[in-house]
N, CA, C and O atoms as a GROMACS GRO file, in nm:
protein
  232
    1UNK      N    1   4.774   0.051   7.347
    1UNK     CA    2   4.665   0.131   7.295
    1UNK      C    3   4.682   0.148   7.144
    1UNK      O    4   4.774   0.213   7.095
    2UNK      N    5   4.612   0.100   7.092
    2UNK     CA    6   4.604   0.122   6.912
    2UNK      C    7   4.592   0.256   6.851
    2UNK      O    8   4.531   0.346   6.908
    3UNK      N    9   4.638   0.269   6.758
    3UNK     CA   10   4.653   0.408   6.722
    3UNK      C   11   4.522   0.438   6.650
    3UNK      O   12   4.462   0.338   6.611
    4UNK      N   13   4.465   0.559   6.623
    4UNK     CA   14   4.328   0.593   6.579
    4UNK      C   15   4.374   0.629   6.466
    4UNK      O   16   4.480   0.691   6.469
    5UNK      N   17   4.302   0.600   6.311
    5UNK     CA   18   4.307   0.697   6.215
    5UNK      C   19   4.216   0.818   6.193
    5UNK      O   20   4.094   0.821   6.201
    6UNK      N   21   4.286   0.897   6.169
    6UNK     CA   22   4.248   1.019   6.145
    6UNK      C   23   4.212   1.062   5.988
    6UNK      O   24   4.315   1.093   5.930
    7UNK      N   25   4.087   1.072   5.900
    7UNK     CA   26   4.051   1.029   5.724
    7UNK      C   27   4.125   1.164   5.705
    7UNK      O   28   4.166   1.176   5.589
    8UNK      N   29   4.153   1.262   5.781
    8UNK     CA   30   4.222   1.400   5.690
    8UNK      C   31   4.409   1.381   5.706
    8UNK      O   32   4.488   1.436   5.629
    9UNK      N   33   4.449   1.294   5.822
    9UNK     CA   34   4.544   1.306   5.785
    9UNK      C   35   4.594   1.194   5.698
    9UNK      O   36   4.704   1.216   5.647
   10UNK      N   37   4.531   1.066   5.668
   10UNK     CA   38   4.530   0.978   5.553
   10UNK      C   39   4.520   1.010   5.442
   10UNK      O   40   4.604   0.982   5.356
   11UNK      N   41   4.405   1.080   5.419
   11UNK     CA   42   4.392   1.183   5.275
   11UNK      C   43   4.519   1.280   5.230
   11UNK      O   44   4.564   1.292   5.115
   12UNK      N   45   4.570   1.354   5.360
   12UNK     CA   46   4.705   1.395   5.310
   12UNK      C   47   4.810   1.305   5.293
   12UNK      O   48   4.899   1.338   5.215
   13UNK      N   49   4.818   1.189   5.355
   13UNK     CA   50   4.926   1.108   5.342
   13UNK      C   51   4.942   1.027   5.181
   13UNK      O   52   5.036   1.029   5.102
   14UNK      N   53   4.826   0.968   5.177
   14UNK     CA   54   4.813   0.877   5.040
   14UNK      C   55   4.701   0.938   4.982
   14UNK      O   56   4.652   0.837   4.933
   15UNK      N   57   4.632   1.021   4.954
   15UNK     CA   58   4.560   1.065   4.864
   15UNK      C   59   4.637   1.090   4.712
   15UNK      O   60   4.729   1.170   4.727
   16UNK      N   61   4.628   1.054   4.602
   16UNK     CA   62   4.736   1.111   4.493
   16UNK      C   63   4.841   1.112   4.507
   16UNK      O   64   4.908   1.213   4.485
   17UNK      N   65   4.877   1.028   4.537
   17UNK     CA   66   5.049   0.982   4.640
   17UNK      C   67   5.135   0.869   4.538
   17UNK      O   68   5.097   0.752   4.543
   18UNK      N   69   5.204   0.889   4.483
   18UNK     CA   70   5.271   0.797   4.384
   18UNK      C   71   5.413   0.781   4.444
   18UNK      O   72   5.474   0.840   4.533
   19UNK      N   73   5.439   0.683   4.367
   19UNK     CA   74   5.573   0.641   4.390
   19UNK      C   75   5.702   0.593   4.278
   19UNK      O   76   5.695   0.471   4.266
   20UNK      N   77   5.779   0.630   4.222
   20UNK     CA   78   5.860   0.554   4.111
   20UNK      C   79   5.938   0.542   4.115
   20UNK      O   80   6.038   0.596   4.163
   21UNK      N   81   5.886   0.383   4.007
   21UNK     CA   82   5.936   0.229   4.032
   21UNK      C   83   6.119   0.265   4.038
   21UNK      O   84   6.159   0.208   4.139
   22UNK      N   85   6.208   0.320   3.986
   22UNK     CA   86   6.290   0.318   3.986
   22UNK      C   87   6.421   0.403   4.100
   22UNK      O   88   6.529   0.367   4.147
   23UNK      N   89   6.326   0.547   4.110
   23UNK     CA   90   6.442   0.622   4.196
   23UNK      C   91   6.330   0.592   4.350
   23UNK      O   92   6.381   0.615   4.459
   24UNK      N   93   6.198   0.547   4.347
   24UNK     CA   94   6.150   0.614   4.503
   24UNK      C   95   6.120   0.747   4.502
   24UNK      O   96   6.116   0.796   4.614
   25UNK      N   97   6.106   0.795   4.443
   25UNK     CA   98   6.045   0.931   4.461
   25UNK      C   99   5.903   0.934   4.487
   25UNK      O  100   5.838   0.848   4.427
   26UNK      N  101   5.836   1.016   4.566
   26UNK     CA  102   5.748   1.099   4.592
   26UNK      C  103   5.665   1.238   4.524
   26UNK      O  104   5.680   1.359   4.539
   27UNK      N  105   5.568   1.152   4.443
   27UNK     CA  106   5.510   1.249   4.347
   27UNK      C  107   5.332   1.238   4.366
   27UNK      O  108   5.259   1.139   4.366
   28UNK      N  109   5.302   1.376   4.382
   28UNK     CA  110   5.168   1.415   4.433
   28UNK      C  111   5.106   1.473   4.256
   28UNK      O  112   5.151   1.564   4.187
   29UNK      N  113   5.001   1.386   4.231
   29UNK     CA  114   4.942   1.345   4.078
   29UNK      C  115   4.816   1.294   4.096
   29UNK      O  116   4.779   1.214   4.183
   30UNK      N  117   4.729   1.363   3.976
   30UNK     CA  118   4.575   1.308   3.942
   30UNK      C  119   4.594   1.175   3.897
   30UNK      O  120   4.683   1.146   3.817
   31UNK      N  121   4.494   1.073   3.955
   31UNK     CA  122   4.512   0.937   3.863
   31UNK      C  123   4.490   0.938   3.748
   31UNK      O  124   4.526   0.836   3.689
   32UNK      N  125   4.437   1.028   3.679
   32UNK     CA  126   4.382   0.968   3.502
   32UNK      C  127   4.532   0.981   3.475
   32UNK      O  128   4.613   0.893   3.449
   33UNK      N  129   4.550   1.123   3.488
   33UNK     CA  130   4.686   1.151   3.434
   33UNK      C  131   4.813   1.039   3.425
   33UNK      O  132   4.885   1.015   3.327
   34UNK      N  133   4.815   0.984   3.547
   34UNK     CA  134   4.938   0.894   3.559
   34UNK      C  135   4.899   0.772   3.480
   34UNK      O  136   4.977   0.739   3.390
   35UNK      N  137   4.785   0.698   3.499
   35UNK     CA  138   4.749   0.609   3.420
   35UNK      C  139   4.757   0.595   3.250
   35UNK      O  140   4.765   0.496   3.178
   36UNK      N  141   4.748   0.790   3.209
   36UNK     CA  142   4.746   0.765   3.087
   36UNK      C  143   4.888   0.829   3.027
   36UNK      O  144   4.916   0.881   2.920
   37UNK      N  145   4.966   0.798   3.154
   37UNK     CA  146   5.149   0.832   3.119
   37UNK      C  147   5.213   0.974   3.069
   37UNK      O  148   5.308   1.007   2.999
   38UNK      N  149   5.103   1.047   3.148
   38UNK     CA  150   5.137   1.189   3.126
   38UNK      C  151   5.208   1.260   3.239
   38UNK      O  152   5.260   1.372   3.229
   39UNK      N  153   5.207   1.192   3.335
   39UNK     CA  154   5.324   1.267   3.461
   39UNK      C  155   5.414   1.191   3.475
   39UNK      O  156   5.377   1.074   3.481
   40UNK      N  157   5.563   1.214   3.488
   40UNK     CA  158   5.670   1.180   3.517
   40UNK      C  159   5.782   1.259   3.615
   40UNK      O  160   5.780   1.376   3.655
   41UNK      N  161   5.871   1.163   3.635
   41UNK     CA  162   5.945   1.148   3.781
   41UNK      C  163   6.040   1.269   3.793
   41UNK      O  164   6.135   1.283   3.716
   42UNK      N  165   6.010   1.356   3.891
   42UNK     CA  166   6.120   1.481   3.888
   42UNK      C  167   6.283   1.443   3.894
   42UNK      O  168   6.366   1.532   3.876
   43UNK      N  169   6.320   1.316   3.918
   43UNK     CA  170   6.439   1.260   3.964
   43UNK      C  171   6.476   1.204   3.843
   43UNK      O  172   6.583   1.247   3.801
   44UNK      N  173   6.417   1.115   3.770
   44UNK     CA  174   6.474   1.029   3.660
   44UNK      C  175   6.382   0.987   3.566
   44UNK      O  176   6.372   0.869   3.532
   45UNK      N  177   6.296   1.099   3.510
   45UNK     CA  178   6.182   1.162   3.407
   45UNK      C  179   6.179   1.010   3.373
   45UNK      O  180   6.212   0.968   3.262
   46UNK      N  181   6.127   0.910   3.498
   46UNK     CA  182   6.096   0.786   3.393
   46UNK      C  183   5.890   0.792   3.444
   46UNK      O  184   5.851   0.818   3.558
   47UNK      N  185   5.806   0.762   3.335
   47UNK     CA  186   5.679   0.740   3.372
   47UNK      C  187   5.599   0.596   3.438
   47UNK      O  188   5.480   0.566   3.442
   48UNK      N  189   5.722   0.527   3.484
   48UNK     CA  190   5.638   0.413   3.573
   48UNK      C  191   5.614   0.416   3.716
   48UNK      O  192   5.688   0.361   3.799
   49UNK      N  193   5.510   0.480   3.743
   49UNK     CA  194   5.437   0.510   3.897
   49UNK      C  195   5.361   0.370   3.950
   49UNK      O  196   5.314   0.273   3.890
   50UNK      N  197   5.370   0.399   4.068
   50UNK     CA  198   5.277   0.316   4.140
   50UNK      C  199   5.230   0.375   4.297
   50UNK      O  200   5.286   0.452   4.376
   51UNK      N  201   5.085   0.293   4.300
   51UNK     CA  202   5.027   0.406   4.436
   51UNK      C  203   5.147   0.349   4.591
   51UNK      O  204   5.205   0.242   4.609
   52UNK      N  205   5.146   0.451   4.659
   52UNK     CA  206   5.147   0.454   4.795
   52UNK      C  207   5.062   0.276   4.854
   52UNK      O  208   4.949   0.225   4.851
   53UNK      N  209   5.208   0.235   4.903
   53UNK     CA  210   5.121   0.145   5.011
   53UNK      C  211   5.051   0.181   5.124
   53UNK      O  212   5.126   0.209   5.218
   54UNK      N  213   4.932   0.190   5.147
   54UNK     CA  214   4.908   0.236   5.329
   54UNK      C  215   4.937   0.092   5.410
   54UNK      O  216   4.987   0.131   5.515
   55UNK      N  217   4.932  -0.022   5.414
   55UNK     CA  218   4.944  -0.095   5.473
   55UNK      C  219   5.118  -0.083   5.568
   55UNK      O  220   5.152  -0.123   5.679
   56UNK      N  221   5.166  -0.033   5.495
   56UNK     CA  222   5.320  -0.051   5.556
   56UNK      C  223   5.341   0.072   5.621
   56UNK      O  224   5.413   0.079   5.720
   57UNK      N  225   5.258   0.211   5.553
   57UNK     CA  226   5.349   0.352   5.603
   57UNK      C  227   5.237   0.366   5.756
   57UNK      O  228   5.285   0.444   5.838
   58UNK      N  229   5.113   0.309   5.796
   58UNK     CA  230   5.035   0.330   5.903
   58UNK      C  231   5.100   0.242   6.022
   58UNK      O  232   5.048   0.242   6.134
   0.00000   0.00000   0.00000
């Protein structure tokens, strides 16, 4: 039986869902912001993010 998605619990999962490139951390961020290198990594204050895969975490 295939699993159903659910759009609210996707929206919580990867909505503004980042990731960085270096430690893996988990950082919840507006896109302009990250794009224009204004949020950085609580772990290793580096600013290279990238989104959440959904293909792998569903």
């Amino acid at each position: 039986m295939p699993k159903q998605k659910i759009p609210e619990v996707e929206n919580r999962i990867f909505d503004r869902m980042f990731i960085c490139m270096k430690c893996g951390a988990k950082i919840k961020a507006d896109i302009a912001q990250v794009k224009a290198g204004k949020i950085k990594c609580r772990k290793c204050n580096r600013k290279k993010l990238r989104p959440i895969h959904r293909e792998h975490k569903v």
